[in-house]
C-alpha positions in Angstrom: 49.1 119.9 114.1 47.2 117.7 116.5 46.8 118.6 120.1 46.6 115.8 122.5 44.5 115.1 125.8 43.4 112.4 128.4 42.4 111.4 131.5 44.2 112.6 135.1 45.3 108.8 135.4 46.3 108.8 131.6 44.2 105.6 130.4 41.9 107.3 128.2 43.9 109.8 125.4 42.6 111.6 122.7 44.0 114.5 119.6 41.9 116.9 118.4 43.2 119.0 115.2 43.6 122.6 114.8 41.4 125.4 116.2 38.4 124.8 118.1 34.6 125.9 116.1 33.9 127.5 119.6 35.5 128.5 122.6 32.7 128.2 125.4 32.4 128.8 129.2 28.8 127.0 129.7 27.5 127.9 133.4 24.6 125.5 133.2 23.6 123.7 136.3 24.8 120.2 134.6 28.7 121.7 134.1 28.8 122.6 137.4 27.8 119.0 138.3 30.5 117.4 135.8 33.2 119.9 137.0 32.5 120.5 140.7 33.2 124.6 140.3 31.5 127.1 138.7 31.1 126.7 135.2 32.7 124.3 132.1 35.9 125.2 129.9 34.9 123.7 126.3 36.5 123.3 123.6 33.9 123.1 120.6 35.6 120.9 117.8 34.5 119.3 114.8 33.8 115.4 115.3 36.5 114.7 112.5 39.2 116.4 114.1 38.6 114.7 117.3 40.1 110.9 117.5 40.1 108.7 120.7 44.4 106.9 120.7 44.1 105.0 123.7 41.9 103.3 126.3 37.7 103.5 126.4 35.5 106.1 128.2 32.4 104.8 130.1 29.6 106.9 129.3 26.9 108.5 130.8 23.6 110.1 129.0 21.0 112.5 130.3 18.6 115.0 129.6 20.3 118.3 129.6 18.9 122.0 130.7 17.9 122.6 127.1 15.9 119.3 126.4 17.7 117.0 124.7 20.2 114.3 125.6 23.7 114.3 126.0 26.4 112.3 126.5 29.2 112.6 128.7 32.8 110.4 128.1 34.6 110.2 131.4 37.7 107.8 132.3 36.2 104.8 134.2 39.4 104.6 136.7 39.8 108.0 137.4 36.7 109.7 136.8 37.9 112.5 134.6 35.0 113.6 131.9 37.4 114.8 128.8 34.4 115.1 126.4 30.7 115.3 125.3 28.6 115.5 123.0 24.5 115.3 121.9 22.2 116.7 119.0 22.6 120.0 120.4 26.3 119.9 118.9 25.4 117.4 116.1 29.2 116.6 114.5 31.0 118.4 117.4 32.6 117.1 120.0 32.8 119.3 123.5 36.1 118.9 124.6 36.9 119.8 128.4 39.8 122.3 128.2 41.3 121.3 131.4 42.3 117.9 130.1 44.5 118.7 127.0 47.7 118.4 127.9 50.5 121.1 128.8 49.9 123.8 131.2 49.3 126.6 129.0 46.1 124.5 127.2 44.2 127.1 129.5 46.0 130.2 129.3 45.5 130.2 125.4 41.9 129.8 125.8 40.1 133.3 125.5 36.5 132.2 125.6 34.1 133.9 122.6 30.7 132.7 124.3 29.2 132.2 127.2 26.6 129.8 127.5 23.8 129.8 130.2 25.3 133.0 131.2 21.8 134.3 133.1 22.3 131.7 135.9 26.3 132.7 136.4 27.0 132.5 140.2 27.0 136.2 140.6 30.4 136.6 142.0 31.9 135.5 138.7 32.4 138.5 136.0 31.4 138.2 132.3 34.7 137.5 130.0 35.2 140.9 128.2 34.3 140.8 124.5 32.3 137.0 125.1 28.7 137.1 123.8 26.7 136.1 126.3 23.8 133.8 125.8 21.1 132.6 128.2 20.8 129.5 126.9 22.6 127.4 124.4 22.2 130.0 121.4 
């Protein structure tokens, strides 16, 4: 069963199918750029369960925290980033939680990692049972 996604303004939409590879929080210094808050929500799929249905994404590349490019898909109207995706996650797509649709997208979402978790703000509390990594693996 495919879940679907999009933009706020609903020009960009995307399915992914079944159950996510990963279920990340990432608290890098770049996900707190991209999101505004204090860490990222992502969904890790596999690239052939992701598929774009509607619209184009403009796209923006850079060097991430651990070295290597990536590439962030973000709705040129509305400026929501839905996806990214770089040889760190070679075949995977990183799916932002927060834009698959329904409300409850989030409350199903119990994180198994956390990424970057040695620069967490400190006021924000390790998920219970997550491994924590300080880096990407």
């Amino acid at each position: 069963m495919a879940t679907q996604g999009g933009c706020m303004c609903g020009n960009v939409r995307y399915t992914v199918e079944g159950e996510p590879k990963s279920k990340a929080l990432c608290h890098c210094v770049d996900c707190r750029k991209i999101t505004g808050s204090t860490y990222s929500t992502n969904g890790i799929y596999a690239e052939d369960d992701f598929k774009v249905t509607q619209g184009t994404t403009k796209q923006h590349v850079k060097t991430a925290d651990g070295g290597n490019k990536i590439t962030s898909h973000f709705c040129g109207d509305c400026g929501s980033t839905m996806w990214r995706e770089g040889p760190s996650f070679k075949g995977l797509k990183v799916v932002k939680v927060g834009t698959l649709d329904g409300g409850d997208a989030l409350d199903q979402f119990q994180p198994n990692t956390e990424l970057y978790s040695s620069v967490r703000v400190p006021w924000v509390p390790a998920v219970e049972g997550a491994a924590q990594k300080k880096g990407m693996s």
